[in-house]
SEVO-93430 format. One line per field, with one value per residue (C-alpha): residue number from 1; residue in one letter; z, y, x. Coordinates in steps of 0.1 Angstrom, whole numbers, m for minus. Example, Ala and Ser with C-alpha at 12.3 -4.5 7.8 and 13.67 -1.06 7.14 Angstrom:
# SEVO-93430
num <- c(1  2)
residu <- c(A  S)
Z <- c(78  71)
Y <- c(m45  m11)
X <- c(123  137)
END
This chain:
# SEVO-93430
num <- c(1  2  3  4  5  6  7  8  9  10  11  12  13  14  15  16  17  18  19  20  21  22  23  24  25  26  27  28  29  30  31  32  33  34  35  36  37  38  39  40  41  42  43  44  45  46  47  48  49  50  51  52  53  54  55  56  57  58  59  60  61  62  63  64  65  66  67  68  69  70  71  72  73  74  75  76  77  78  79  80  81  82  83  84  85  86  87  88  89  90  91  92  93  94  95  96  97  98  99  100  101  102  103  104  105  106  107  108  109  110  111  112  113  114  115  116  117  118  119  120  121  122  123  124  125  126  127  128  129  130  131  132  133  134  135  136  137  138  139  140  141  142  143  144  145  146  147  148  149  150  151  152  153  154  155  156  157  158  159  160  161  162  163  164  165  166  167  168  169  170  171  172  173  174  175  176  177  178  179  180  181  182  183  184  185  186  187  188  189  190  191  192  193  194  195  196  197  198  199  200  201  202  203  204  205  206  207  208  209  210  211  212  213  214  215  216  217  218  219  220  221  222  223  224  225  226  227  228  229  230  231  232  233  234  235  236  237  238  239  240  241  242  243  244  245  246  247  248  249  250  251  252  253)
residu <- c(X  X  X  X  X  X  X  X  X  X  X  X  X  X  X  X  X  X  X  X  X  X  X  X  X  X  X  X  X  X  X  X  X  X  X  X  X  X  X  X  X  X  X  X  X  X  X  X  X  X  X  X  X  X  X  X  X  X  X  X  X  X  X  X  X  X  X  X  X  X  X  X  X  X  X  X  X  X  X  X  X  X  X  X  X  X  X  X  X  X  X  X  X  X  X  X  X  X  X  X  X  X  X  X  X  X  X  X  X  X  X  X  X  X  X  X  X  X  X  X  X  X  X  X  X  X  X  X  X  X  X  X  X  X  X  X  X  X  X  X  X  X  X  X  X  X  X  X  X  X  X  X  X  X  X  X  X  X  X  X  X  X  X  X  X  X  X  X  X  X  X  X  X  X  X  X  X  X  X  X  X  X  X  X  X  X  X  X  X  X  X  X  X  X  X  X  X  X  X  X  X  X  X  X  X  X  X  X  X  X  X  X  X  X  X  X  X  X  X  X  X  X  X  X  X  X  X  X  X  X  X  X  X  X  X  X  X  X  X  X  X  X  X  X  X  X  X  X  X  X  X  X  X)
Z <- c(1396  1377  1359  1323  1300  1267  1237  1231  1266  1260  1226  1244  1273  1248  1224  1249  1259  1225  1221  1186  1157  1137  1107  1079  1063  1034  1003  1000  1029  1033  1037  1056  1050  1070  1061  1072  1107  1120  1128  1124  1152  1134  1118  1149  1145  1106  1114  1139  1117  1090  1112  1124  1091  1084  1064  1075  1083  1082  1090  1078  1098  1079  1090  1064  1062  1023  998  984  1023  1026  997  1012  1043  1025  1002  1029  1046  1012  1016  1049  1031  1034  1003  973  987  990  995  1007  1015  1035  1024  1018  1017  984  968  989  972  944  938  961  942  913  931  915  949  947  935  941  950  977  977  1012  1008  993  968  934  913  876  873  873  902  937  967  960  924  934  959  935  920  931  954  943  967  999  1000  1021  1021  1050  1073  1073  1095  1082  1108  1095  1073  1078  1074  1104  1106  1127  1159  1169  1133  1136  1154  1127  1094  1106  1119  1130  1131  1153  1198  1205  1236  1210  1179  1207  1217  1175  1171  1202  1187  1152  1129  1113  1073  1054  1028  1010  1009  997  971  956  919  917  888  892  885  899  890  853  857  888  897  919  944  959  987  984  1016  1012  1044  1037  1050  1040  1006  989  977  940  942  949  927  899  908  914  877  861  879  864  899  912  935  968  984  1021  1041  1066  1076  1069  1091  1079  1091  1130  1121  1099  1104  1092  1061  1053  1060  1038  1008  1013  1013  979  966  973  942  948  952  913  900)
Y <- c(1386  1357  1335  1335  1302  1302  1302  1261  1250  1276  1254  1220  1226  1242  1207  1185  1199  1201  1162  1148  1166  1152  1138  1165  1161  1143  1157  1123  1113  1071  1059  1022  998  969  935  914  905  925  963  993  986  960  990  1003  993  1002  1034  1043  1040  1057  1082  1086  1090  1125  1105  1117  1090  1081  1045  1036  1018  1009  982  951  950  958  967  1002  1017  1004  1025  1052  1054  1049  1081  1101  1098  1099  1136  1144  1139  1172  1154  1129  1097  1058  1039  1005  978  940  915  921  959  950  948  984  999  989  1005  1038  1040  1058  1085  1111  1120  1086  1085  1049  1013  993  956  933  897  913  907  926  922  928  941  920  900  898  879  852  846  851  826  799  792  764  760  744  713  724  760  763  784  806  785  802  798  811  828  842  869  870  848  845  826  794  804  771  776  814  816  793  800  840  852  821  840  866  859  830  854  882  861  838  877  884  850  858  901  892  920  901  898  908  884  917  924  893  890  920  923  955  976  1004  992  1016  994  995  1034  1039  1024  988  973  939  921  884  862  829  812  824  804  826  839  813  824  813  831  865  860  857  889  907  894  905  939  947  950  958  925  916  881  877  844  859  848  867  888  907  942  925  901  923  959  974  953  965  1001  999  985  1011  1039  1026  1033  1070  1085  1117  1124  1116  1138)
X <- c(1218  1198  1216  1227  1212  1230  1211  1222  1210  1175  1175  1179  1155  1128  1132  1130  1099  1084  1093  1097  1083  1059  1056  1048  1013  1010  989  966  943  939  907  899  869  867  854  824  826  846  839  869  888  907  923  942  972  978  959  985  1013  1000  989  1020  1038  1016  984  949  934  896  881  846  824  801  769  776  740  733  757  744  742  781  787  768  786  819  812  804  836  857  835  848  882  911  925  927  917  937  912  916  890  894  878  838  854  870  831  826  856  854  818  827  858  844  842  864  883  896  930  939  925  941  925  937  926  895  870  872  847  836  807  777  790  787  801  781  790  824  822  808  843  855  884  917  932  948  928  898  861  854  827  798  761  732  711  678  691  723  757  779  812  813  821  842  861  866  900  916  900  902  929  951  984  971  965  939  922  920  905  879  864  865  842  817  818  810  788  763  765  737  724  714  750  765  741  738  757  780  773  803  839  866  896  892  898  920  956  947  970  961  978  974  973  985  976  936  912  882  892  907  942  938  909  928  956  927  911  942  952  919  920  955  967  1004  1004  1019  1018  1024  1023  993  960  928  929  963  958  961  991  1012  1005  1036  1039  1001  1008  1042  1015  991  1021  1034  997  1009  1025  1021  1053  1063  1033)
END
């Protein structure tokens, strides 16, 4: 005679096995736009815990080689979307967003240490305001046509809160900046349409944090300030996926 399981062990065994449940989808999808640089992988981390909490999440990776093809390549995976789109640009990906944010799938603007600009501006403009006492401009190399960071300054005007061995592979892996990028002017301005959230990092060395606390200001932005580096996506993923959540009001609609 085989034995008898009870119905509570059968339930045990068969939950055990099924392991914990998931996270039920969410009705917005997050999309990510890295910075000059740096490629997508920077994301991994955030993108994981969103992930995790039910988000569809898509990363860009777009070439930082001219401004309109960054846009390109971010509308085409705001396409590929299941959902109304967060979407959230770093740095140079704050000038990407906040042309690709008209796009009417967009629901919300999420800006991380990023440029946001008016229109008529671009990241050089931007970057010819000058910089208060005790704040610092990213050092950049100009190489042909393109704007590198220092490679001997990377580590601590980058990412100096995040692993030395990780940030010294960043500086030798850079993405080349286009000058066409940084100079073109951005004539489509999502944030004077769409709800803006801007994180503000105080320990900046490449956007200057006066800098972001004035473009935050002029975009009407709900603001956040966080004692980070740059690079805050690798040194404080959880506080950057908690921001990007509270972009989600989809629950209150």
């Amino acid at each position: 005679m085989k034995p008898i399981i009870s119905a509570l062990a059968a339930i045990s065994i068969a939950t055990a096995q099924a392991g914990p449940a998931a996270s039920a989808e969410k009705t917005l999808s997050i999309v990510l736009v890295h910075g000059a640089f740096v490629d997508g992988s920077g994301w991994k981390a955030t993108y994981d815990i969103l992930s995790d909490a039910g988000y569809e999440v898509l990363v860009v990776q777009q070439p930082t080689i001219a401004l309109r093809d960054d846009v390109a390549e971010t509308e085409r995976v705001i396409a590929k979307a299941r959902h109304p789109v967060i979407l959230v640009g770093h740095s140079y990906g704050g000038m990407i967003i906040t042309e690709a944010g008209d796009n009417p799938k967009v629901r919300s603007l999420v800006y991380l240490a990023a440029f946001a600009p008016d229109a008529g501006e671009s990241v050089s403009t931007l970057a010819e305001a000058p910089v208060p006492a005790g704040e610092h401009k990213a050092p950049l190399v100009t190489e042909g046509n393109y704007l590198l960071v220092d490679r001997d300054k990377f580590s601590t005007s980058f990412a100096a809160d995040v692993d030395v061995a990780t940030t010294r592979f960043m500086g030798a892996a850079q993405l080349p900046w286009g000058l066409q990028a940084v100079q073109t002017k951005v004539n489509r301005v999502a944030w004077k349409a769409k709800p803006t959230y801007y994180m503000v990092t105080s320990e900046d060395h490449m956007i200057p944090p006066t800098a972001q606390r004035n473009m935050a200001q002029r975009s009407g932005a709900k603001v956040a300030e966080l004692k980070s580096s740059h690079a805050v996506m690798l040194s404080h993923p959880r506080e950057v996926a908690a921001f990007i959540k509270s972009a989600d009001t989809s629950a209150a609609d």
